[in-house]
N, C-alpha and C positions, 0 to 999 in steps of 0.2 A: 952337743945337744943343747938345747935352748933352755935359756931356764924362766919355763913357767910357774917355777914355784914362788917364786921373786914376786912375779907378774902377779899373781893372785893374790897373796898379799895385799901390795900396795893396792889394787883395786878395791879391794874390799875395805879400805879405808877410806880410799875416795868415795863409794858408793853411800857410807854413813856421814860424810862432810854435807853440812848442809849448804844447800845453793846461796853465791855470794851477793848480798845486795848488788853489789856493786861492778858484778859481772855483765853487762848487756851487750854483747856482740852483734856488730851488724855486719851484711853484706860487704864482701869487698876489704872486708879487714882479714890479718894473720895472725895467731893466737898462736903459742903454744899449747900445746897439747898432749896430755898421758896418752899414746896412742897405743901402746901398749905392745906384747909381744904376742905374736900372730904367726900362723901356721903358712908353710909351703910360700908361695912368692909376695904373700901380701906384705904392704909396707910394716916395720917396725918401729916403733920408736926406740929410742938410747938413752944411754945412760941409766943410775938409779931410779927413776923415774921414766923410763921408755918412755921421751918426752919425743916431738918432732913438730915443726911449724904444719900448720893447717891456714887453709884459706876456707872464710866460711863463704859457700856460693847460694846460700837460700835458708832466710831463717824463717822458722815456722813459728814458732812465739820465743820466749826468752827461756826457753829449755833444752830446745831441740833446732839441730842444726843440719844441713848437710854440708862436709867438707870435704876437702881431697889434699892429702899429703904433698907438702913439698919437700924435695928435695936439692942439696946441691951437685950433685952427677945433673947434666944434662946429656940427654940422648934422643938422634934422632927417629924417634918414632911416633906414628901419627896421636898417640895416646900420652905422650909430654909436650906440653907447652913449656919452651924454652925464652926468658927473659930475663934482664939485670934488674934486679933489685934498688930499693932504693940506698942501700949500701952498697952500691957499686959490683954484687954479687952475681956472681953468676948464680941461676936457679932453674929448677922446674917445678914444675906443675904436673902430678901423675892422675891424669884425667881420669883412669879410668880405675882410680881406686876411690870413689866415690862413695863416703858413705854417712849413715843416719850419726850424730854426735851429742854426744849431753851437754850443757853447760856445766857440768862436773868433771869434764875430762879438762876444761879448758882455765890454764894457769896465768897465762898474763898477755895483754895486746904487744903485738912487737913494729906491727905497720898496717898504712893501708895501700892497696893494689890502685892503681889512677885507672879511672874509668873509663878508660880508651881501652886499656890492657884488660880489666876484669868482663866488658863486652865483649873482646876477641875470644878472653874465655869460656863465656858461658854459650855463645853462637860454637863453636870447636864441637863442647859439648852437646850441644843440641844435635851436632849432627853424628852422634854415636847412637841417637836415638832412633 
């Protein structure tokens, strides 16, 4: 069994943290992220902090983001985009876990995507639409 009791807690801490100056994320960057623990196949995060890297693909002001979980399983299916990292890592990209993000879930920059690769991404995605 999963434990959402964990999960509720810690958010509800986060949710009273107020927004970091010094947080401003932009397109094409990888944050860490409390992504939290989540029902049935969606992504989780881990550890005490259900933490997991996000790529943010569309920022709408300095609060709200949309992002999509990465992870390192890669797998062939039309909804992961698979490519190495700039640590030499193998990674994906789970397209189609796409979602709305606060700048309160997001803990610290880790990279940014090269824009040859974050175009490939967001053209991928355009076309689930």
């Amino acid at each position: 069994m999963k434990d959402f009791d964990q999960w509720d807690e810690l958010k509800k801490k986060i949710e009273i943290d107020k927004d970091s100056p010094e947080k401003f994320p932009k397109e094409r960057e990888v944050w860490m992220s409390n992504i939290g623990r989540n029902i049935g196949f969606e992504q989780n995060g881990s550890g005490d902090n259900f933490s997991r890297p996000v790529l943010i693909i569309k920022k709408f002001n300095n609060h709200m983001f949309w992002t999509v979980p990465l992870s390192t399983k890669q797998k062939d299916f039309d909804f992961y985009f698979n490519f190495i990292d700039l640590n030499n890592q193998k990674v994906s990209i789970i397209l189609a876990q796409m979602k709305l993000t606060s700048v309160k879930r997001l803990k610290r920059k880790l990279y940014d995507i090269p824009n040859e690769i974050f175009n490939t991404i967001k053209q991928k995605m355009r076309s689930f639409l």
